[in-house]
C-alpha positions in Angstrom: -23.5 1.1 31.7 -26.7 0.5 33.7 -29.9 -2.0 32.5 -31.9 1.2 32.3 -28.8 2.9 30.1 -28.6 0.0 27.8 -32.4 0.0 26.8 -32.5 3.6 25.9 -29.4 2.8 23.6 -31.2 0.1 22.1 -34.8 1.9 21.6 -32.5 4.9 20.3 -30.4 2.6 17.7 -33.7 0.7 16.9 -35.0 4.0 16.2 -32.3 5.3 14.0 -32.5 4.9 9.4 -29.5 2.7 10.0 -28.9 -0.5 8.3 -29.4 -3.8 10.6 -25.5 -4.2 9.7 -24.5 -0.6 10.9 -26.7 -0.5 13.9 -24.5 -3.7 14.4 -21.3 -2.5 14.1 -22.1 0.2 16.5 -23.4 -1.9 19.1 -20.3 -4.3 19.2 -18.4 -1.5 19.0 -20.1 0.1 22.3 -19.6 -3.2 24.0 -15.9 -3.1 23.5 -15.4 0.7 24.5 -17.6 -0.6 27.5 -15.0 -3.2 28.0 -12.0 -1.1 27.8 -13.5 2.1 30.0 -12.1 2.5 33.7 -12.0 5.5 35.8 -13.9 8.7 34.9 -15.7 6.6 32.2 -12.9 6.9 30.0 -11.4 4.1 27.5 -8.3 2.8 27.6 -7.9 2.3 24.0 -8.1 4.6 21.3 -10.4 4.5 18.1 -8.0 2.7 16.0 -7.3 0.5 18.5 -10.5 -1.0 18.9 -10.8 -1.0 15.5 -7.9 -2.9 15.0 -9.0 -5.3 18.2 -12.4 -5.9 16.1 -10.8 -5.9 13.0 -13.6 -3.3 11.7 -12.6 -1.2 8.4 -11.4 2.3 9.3 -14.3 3.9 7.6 -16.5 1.5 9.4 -15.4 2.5 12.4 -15.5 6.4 12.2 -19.3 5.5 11.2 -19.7 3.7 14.3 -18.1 6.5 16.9 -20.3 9.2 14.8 -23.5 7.1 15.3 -22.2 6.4 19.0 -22.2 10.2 19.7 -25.0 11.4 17.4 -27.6 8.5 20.2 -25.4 10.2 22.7 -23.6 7.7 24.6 -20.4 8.2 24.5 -18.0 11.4 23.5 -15.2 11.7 21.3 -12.2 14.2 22.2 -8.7 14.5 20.9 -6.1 14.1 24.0 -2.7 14.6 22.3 -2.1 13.1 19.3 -4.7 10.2 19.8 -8.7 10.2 19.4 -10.0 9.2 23.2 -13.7 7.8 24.0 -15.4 8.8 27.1 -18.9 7.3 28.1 -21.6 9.8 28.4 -24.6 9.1 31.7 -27.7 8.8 29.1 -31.0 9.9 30.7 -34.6 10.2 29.3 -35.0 14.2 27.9 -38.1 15.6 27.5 -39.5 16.2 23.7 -38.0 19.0 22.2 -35.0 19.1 25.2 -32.4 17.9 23.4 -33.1 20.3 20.5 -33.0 22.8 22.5 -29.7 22.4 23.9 -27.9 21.5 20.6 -29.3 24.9 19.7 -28.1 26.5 22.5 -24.5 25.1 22.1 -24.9 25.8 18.8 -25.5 29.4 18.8 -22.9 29.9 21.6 -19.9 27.9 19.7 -20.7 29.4 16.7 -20.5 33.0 18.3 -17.0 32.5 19.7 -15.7 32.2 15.8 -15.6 35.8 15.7 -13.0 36.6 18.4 -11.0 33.4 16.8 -10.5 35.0 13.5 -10.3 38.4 15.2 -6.7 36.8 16.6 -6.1 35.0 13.2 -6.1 38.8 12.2 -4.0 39.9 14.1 -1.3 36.9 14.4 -1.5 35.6 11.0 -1.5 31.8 12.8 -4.3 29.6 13.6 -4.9 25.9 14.9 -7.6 25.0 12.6 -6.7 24.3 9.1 -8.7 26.4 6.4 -10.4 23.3 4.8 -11.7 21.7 7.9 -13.2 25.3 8.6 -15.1 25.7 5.5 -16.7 22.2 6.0 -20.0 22.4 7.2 -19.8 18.7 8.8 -16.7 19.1 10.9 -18.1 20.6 13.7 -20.3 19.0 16.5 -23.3 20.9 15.6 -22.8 20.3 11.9 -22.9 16.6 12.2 -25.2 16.4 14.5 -27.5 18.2 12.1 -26.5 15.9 8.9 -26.9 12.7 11.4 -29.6 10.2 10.9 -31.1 11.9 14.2 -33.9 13.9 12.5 -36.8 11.8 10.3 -37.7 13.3 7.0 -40.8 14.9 8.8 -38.2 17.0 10.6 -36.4 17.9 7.8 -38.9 20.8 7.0 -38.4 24.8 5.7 -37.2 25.7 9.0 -34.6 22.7 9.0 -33.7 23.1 5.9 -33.1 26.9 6.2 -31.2 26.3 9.5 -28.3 23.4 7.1 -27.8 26.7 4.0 -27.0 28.9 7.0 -25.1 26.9 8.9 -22.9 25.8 4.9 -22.7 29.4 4.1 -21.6 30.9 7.4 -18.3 28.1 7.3 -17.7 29.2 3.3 -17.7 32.9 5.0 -15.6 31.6 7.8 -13.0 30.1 5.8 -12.7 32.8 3.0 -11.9 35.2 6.1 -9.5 33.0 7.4 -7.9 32.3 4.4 -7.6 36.4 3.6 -5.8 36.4 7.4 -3.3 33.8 7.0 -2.6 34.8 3.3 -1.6 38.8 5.0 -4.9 40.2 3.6 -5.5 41.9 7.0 -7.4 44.9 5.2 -9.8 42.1 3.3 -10.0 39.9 6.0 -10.8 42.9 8.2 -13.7 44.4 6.0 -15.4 40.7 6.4 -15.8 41.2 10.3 -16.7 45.0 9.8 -20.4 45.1 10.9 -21.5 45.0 7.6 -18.9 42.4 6.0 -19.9 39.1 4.6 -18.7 37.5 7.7 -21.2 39.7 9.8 -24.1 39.0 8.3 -23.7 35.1 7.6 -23.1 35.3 11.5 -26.3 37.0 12.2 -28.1 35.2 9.8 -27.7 32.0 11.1 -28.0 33.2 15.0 -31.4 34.5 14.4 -32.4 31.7 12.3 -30.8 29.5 15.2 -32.6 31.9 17.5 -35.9 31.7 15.8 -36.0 27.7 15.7 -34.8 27.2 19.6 -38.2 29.5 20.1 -40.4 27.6 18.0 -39.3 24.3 19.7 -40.0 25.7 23.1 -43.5 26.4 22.0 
């Protein structure tokens, strides 16, 4: 990580409604994934293992990684069995940039659910497990959108709007995937029809997705 790299993690963590001992935590634990990272940026040793090397609670931890994605320096991927930490090349984005292109990711990501259930449908299998589905916090956008990135200023109708949409389209999600797996194919099928309740909690939140990526360009 360059000089210019570590200040904008610094101004970013300074920056963040963390406690002094979170923001902390999270910086020790950056130096050792700094420590541990080799080729291709990646970290030699996994998320519990650099817990256990700092002896820092599990919970701890997890907090640390999320806030260590959430300022955007480093990424966390499953590789097997294990959690695996890659550094991410931080640069200065202009205001609203970043916004945009969580949106972005977010629309597109959140499209792709369809054709995943569509095969759920039609296999009865899946790789996700119901409950994680219907979580509104498990996915990237989700936590990014419940992370300490946005002020309470931020937080306004539109934001607001954007986090029921976002709940309710994974409730939808889940119900539908639960109705496949269980052999509803009929149920689970009038969900996706054009006017199911998985439709339009899909469209609902791509247009209010849609409408907020616009309003942030302005």
């Amino acid at each position: 990580m360059s000089f210019e790299q570590h200040d904008m993690f610094r101004n970013r963590l300074t920056a963040s409604p963390l406690s002094a001992g979170e923001r902390g935590i999270a910086a020790m634990v950056l130096v050792e994934i700094v420590r541990w990272t080799q080729r291709a940026s990646l970290c030699t040793k996994s998320v519990e293992e650099l817990g256990e090397l700092l002896r820092v609670p599990s919970s701890d931890m997890q907090s640390a990684v999320r806030t260590l994605e959430v300022l955007g320096v480093i990424e966390h991927f499953r590789e097997g069995a294990a959690g695996r930490l890659r550094l991410k090349t931080m640069m200065a984005t202009k205001p609203g940039e970043e916004l945009r292109r969580e949106i972005t990711e977010a629309i597109h990501y959140h499209s792709i659910w369809k054709r995943r259930l569509r095969l759920a449908i039609d296999t009865g299998k899946t790789d996700i497990a119901t409950e994680e589905l219907g979580r509104d916090d498990q996915c990237e956008f989700g936590r990014w959108l419940r992370s300490p990135s946005f002020s309470e200023a931020e937080r306004d109708g539109t934001y607001e709007a954007v986090c029921h949409l976002h709940t309710q389209f994974h409730r939808v999600a889940a119900a539908t995937l639960q109705m496949a797996l269980n052999g509803n194919k009929e149920e689970a099928e009038r969900c996706m029809d054009v006017s199911g309740v998985y439709s339009r909690a899909s469209r609902r939140l791509i247009r209010a997705l849609s409408s907020w990526r616009r309003a942030v360009g302005k």
